[in-house]
C-alpha positions as CSV (number, residue, x, y, z in Angstrom):
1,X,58.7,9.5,30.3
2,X,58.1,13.1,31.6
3,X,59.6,16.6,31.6
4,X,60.0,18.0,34.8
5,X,59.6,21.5,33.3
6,X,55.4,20.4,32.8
7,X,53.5,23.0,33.9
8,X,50.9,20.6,34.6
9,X,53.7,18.3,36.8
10,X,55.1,21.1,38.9
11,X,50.7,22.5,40.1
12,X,50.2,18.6,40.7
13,X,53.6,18.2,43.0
14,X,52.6,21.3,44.7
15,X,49.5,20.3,45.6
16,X,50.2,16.9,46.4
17,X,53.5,17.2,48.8
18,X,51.2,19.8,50.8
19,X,49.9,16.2,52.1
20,X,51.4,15.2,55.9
21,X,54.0,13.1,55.3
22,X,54.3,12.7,51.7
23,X,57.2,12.4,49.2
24,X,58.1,12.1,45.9
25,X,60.1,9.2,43.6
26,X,59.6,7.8,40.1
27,X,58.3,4.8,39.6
28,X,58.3,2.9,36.3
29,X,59.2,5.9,34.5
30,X,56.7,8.3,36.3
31,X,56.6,10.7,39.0
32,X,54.6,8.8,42.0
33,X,53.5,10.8,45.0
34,X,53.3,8.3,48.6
35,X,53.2,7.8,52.1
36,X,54.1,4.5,53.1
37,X,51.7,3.5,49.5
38,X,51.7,5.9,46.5
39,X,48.1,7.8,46.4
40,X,48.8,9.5,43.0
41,X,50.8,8.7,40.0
42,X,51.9,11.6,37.1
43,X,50.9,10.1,33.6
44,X,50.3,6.5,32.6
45,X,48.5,5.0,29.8
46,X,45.5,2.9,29.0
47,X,45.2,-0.2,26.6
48,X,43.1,0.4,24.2
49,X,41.8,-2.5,21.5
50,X,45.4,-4.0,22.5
51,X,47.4,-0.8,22.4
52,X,49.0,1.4,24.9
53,X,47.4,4.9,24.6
54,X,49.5,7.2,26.7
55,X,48.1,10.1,29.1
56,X,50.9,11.7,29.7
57,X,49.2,15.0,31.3
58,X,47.1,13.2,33.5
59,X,46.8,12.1,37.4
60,X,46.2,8.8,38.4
61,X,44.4,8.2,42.1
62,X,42.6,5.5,43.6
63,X,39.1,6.7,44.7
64,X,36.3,5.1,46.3
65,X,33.9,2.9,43.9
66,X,30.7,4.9,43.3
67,X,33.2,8.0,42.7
68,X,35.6,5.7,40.2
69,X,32.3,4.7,38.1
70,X,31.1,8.6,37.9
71,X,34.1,9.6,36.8
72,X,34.6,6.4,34.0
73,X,31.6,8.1,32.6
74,X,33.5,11.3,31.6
75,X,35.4,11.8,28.4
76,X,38.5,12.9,30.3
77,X,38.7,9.7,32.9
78,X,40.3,6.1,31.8
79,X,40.9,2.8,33.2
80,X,44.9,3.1,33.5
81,X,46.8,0.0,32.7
82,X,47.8,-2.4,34.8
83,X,46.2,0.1,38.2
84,X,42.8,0.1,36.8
85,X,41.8,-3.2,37.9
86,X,42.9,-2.5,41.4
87,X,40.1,0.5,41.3
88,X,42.1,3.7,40.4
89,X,41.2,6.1,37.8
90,X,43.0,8.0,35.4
91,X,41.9,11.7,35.0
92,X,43.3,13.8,32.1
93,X,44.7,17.3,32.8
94,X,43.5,18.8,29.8
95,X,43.8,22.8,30.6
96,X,44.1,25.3,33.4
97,X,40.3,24.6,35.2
98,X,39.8,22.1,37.7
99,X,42.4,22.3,40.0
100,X,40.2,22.2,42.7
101,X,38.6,18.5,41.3
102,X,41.8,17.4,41.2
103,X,43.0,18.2,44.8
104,X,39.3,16.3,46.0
105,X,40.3,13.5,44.1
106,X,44.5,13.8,45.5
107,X,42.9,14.6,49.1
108,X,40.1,10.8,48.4
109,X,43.1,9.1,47.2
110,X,45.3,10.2,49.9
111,X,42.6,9.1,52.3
112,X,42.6,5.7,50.8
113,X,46.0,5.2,51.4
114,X,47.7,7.2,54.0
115,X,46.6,5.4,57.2
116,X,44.7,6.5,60.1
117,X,47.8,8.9,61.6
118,X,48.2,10.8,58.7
119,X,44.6,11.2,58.0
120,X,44.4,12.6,61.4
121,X,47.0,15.1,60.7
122,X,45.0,15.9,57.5
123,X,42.0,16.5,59.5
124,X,43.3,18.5,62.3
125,X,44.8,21.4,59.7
126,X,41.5,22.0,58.9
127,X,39.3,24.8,60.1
């Protein structure tokens, strides 16, 4: 369900295992990036009028609600299956721009689901 020579894979593992404590492991096909809880899935798909549309090139990451709405409102954001009516977002990697939007939304994630120690780690390797 995914090469592992995807440019767009190998800048989102990079960016996501630079996280304390992360890893990496497929689940359901796809390449899921966790703690103790996944806070971003690699590709996934979105049912549309009854039919799986599939993103393959995209990052899936549970954000808080007023950012999850925002983003709904963009072209390149959908509702994944099954994970979208838990409250995470599916955000297409379409080209080479936005890397920096997607580590936010990796770092909100991340935030959501890491748990307090971790966070703390995060927090003290900034400046």
């Amino acid at each position: 369900m995914f090469d592992e020579a995807d440019p767009f894979l190998g800048r989102l593992r990079t960016l996501a295992l630079a996280f304390p404590g992360t890893a990496e492991k497929v689940s359901h096909g796809r390449p899921a990036f966790y703690t103790t809880k996944v806070f971003a899935y690699y590709g996934g798909s979105a049912k549309v009028d009854g039919v799986h549309q599939q993103h393959e090139q995209s990052v899936i990451v549970l954000v808080d609600p007023e950012e999850r709405a925002a983003l709904l409102a963009e072209d390149r954001c959908f509702t994944p299956a099954y994970l979208g009516a838990y409250g995470w977002v599916g955000v297409d990697l379409i080209d080479d721009n936005g890397w920096d939007e997607v580590r936010e939304l990796l770092d909100a994630s991340y935030r959501r689901t890491a748990g307090a120690r971790r966070v703390a780690l995060l927090d003290a390797r900034r400046p």
